[in-house]
C-alpha positions as CSV (number, residue, x, y, z in Angstrom):
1,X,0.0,0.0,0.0
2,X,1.6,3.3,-1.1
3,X,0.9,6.6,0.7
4,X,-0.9,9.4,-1.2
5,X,2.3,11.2,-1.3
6,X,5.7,10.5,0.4
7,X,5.8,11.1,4.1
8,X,7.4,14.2,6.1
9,X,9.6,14.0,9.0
10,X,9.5,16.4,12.3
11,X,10.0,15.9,15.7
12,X,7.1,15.0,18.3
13,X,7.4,18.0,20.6
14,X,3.9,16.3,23.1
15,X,1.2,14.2,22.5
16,X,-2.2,14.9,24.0
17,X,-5.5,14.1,24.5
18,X,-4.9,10.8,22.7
19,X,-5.9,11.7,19.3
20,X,-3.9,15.0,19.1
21,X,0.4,16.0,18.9
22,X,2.5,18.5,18.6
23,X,5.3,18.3,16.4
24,X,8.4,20.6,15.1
25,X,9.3,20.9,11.5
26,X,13.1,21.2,10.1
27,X,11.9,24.2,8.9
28,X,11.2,25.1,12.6
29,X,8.0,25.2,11.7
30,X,5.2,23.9,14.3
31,X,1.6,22.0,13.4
32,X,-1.1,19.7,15.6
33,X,-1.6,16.5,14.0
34,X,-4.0,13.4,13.9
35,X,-3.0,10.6,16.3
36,X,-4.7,7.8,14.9
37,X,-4.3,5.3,17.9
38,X,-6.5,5.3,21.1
39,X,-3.9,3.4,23.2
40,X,-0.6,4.3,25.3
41,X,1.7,3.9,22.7
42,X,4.1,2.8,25.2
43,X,7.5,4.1,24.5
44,X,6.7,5.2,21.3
45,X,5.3,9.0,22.0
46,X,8.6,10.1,23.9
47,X,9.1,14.0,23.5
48,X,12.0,15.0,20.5
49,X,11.8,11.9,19.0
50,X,11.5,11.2,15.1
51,X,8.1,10.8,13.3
52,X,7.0,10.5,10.0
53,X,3.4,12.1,8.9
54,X,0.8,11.7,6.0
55,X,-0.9,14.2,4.8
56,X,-4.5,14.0,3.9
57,X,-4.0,16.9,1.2
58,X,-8.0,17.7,2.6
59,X,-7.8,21.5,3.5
60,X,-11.4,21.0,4.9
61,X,-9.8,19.0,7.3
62,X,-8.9,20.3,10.7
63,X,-5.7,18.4,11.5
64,X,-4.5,17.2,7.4
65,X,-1.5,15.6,8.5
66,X,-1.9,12.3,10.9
67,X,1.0,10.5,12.5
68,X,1.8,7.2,10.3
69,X,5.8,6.0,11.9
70,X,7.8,6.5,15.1
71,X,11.0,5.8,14.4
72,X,12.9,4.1,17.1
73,X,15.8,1.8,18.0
74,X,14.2,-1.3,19.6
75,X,17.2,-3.5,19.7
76,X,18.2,-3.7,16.4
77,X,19.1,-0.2,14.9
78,X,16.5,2.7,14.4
79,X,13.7,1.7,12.8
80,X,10.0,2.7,11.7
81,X,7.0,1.6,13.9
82,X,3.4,1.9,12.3
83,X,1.6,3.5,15.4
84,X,-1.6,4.4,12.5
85,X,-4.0,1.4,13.7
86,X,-6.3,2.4,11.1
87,X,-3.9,1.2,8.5
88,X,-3.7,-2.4,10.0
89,X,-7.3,-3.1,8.3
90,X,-6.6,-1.6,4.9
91,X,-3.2,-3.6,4.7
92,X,-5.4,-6.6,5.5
93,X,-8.2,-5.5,3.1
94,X,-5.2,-5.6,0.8
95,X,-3.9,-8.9,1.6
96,X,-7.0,-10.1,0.8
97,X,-8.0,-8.9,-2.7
98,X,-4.5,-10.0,-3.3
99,X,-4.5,-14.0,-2.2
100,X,-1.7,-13.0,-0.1
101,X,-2.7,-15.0,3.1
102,X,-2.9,-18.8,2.4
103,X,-5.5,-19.8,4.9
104,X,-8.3,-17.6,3.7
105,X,-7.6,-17.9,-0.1
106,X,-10.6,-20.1,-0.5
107,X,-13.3,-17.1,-0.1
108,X,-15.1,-15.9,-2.6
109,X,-16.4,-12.9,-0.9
110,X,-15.0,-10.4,1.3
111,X,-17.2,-8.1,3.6
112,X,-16.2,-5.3,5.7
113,X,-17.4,-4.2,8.7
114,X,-20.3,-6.6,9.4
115,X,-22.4,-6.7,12.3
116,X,-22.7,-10.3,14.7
117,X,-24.9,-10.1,18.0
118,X,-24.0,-6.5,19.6
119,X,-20.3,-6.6,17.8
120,X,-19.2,-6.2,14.2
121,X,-15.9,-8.1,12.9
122,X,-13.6,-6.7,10.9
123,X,-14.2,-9.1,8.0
124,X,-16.2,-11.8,7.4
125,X,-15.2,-14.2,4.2
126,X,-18.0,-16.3,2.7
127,X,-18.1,-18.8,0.1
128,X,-21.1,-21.6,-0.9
129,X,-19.1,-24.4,-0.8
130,X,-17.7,-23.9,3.1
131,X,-18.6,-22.3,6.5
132,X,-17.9,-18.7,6.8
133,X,-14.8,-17.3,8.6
134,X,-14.7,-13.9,10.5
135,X,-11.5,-12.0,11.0
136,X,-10.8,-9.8,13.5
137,X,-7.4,-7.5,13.3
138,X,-5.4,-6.3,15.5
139,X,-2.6,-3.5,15.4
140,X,1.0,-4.8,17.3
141,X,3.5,-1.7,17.2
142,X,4.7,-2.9,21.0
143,X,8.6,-4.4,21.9
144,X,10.5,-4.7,25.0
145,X,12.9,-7.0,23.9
146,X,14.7,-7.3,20.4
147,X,12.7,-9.4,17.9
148,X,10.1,-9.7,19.9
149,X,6.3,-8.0,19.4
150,X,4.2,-7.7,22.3
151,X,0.3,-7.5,22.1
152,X,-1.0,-5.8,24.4
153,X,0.6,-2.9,25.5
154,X,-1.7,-2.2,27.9
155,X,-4.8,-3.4,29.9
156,X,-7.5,-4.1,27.9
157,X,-10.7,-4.1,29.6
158,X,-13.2,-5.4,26.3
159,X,-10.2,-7.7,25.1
160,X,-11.1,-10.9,27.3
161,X,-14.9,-10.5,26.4
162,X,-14.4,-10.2,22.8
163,X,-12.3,-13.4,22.4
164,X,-14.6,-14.9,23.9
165,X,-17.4,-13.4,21.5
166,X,-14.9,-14.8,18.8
167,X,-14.0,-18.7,20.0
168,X,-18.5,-18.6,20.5
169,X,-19.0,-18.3,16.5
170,X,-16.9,-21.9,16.4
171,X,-20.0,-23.1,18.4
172,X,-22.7,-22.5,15.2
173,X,-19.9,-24.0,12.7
174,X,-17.7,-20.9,11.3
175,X,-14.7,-20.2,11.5
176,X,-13.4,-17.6,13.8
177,X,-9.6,-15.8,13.3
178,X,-7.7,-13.2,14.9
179,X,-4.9,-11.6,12.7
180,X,-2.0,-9.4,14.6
181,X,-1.0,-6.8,11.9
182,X,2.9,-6.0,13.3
183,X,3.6,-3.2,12.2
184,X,7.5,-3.6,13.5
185,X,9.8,-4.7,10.1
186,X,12.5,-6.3,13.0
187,X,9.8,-8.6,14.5
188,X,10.5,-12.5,14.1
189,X,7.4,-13.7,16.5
190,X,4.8,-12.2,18.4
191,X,4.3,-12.8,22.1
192,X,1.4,-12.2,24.1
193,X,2.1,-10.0,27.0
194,X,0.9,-11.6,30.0
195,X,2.7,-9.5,32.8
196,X,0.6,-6.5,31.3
197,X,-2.4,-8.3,30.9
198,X,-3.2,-11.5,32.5
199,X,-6.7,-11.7,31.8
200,X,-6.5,-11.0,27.7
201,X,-3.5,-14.0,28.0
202,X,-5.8,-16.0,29.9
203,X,-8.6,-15.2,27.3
204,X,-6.3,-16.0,24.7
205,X,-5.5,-19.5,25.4
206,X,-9.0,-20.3,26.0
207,X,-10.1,-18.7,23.0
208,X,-7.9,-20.9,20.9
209,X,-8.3,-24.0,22.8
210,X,-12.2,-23.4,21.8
211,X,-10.8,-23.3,18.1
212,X,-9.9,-19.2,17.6
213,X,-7.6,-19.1,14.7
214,X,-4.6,-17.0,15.2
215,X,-2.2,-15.6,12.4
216,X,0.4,-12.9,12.9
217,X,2.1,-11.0,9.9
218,X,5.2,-8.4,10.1
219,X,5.2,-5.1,7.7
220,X,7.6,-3.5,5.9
221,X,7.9,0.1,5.9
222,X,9.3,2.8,4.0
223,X,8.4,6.9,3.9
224,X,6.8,5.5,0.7
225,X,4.3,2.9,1.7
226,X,3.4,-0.2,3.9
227,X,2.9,-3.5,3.5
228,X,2.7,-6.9,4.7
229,X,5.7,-8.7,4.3
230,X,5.9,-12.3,6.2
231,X,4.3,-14.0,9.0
232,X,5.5,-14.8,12.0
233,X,4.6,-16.9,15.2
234,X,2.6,-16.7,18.0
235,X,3.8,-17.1,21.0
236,X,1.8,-17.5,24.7
């Protein structure tokens, strides 16, 4: 997936209000920009570090230009982190028109967005000839160690009820799947992060022994575009 146009650098000067930052121009130039992530973004929104923007090239907007990369050393060299969760369902969306993803080749139809009981998935896959499969995706952008991506970053308080919601639709016959989008090009495996959330690990495990699919994919990145390069184990 290639940005509208390449992305600009500055330096994060605060972040705020979740959704909003500062940020510092070469030029010395300041703006507010779109922070398209409702979580922590733990270690990743540290003041006079290196970010990388989009712009929207919407003047009707009021913030045109949304955060996309943080760019930091995680253990193996700087490098760019995709803190946009937003972008983790069109590279999937992607993946999908494009066969990318072996396991759910065999669909004929792709729907976005559709409502099940008081949730809607991300995706749901249908085709005559098998059960359906719903896809839920989730953004990774979180490591502590080298190598290693980390989901979640924080506590999630709807996380454990949802995969739940999720490993319940293998109960009527479909298939139920919960793809990690890591957006960190250094990852080889994904962890689950129990010390920060015990109950989502807990959820997880029974979630999958209850027949919850679980795939994990790594992205490359560039200040030209994104995409979804390899996949990568789960862990925990």
């Amino acid at each position: 997936m290639r940005f509208g146009s390449k992305l600009v650098s500055a330096t994060l000067a605060r972040r705020y209000k979740r959704f909003l930052a500062d940020v510092v121009f070469d030029s010395g130039d300041m703006a507010t920009v779109h922070v398209a992530n409702p979580g922590p973004m733990t270690g990743l929104d540290r003041p006079f570090s290196r970010i990388w923007l989009s712009d929207s090239g919407n003047e009707l907007r009021k913030f045109p230009l949304t955060w996309e990369f943080a760019e930091a050393d995680l253990g193996s060299g700087p490098e760019l982190i995709g803190v946009n969760t937003t972008q983790a369902n069109l590279l999937v969306a992607d993946a999908l028109a494009a066969g990318q993803i072996a396991e759910l080749r065999q669909y004929k139809s792709v729907r976005r967005q559709v409502r099940y009981g008081d949730a809607r998935i991300d995706f749901l896959l249908e085709d005559p000839a098998q059960p359906p499969c719903y896809v839920e995706v989730n953004n990774v952008h979180f490591m502590r160690q080298p190598r290693v991506a980390e989901f979640p970053d924080a506590v999630t308080d709807r996380g454990p009820a949802h995969l739940d919601e999720l490993a319940a639709l293998r109960l009527n016959g479909a298939r139920a799947l919960l793809l990690f989008v890591v957006q960190i090009a250094s990852a080889d495996r994904l962890v689950i992060a129990r010390d920060i959330d015990p109950a989502y690990a807990e959820a997880f495990a029974r979630a999958r022994s209850r027949g919850l699919e679980a795939l994990a994919w790594r992205c490359r990145m560039s200040a030209d575009s994104i995409e979804m390069a390899a996949p990568i184990p789960i862990e925990g």
